[in-house]
N, C-alpha and C positions, 0 to 999 in steps of 0.2 A: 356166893362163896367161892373163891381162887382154893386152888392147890398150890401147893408147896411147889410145886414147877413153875405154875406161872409165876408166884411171888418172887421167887430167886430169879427167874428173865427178866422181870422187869428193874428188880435191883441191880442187874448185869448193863440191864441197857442206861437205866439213869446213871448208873458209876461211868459208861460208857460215853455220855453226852457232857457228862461234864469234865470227865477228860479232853474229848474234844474241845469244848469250849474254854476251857484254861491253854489249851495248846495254841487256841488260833487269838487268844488276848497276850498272851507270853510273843507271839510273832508279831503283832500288832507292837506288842513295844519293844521289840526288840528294833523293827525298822522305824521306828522313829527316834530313836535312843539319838541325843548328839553325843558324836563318839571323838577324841581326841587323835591326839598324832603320840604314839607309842614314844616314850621315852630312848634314845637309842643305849644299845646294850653294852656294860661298861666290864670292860676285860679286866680281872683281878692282878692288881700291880704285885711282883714282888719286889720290893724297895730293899731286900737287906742286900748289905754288901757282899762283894766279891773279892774271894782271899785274894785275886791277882791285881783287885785296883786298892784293898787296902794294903798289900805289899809296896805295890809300886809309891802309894802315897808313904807311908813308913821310910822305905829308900830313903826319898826326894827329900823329907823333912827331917830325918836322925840329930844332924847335925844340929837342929835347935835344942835337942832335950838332955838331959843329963843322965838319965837310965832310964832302960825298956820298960818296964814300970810305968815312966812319966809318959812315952811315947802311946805304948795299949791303951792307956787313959786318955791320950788326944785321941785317939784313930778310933776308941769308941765314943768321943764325943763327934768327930765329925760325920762317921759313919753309924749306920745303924748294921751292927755285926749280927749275924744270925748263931741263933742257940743259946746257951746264958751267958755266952761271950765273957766281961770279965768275970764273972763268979765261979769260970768253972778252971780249977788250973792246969786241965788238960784242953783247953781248947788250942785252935791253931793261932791265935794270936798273939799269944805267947811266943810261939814259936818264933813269930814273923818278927816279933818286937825285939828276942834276943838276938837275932840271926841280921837284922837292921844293924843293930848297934855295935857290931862288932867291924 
């Protein structure tokens, strides 16, 4: 007959061995793993435009359009304006489109 000490050591030590033996099969595959060439790491673009190159484009191009209006509506089809651009009618492109055509 065991006592209740030995019983709990021997479950200490079986839980123990088989720890060990999941540790040294998890290394075993770990070193044989074929392992790849890491993706290299892609810096987040921010693409929206710049009030000073969509001004300078507005400038350069006025003269084609017949109101600020018509202009905002090119300069947000060539550029991608940051914020809700035309929907909102305080942004600065307004600005830039009346301030163009004059």
């Amino acid at each position: 007959m065991t006592s209740v000490k030995q019983e709990n050591r021997w479950r200490r030590n079986l839980h123990l061995e088989n720890q060990r033996r999941n540790d040294i099969l998890r290394e075993v595959e770990a070193a044989t793993m074929e392992r790849s060439p890491r993706p290299p790491i892609v810096k987040p673009v921010n693409d929206a435009a710049r009030r000073r190159d969509v001004r300078a484009w507005m400038h350069k191009n006025a003269g084609e359009y017949e109101t600020a209006t018509a202009l905002a509506e090119a300069a947000n089809a060539v550029f991608r304006l940051p914020g809700s651009g035309l929907d909102d009618e305080t942004h600065w492109v307004w600005d830039e489109a009346a301030e163009a055509m004059e």
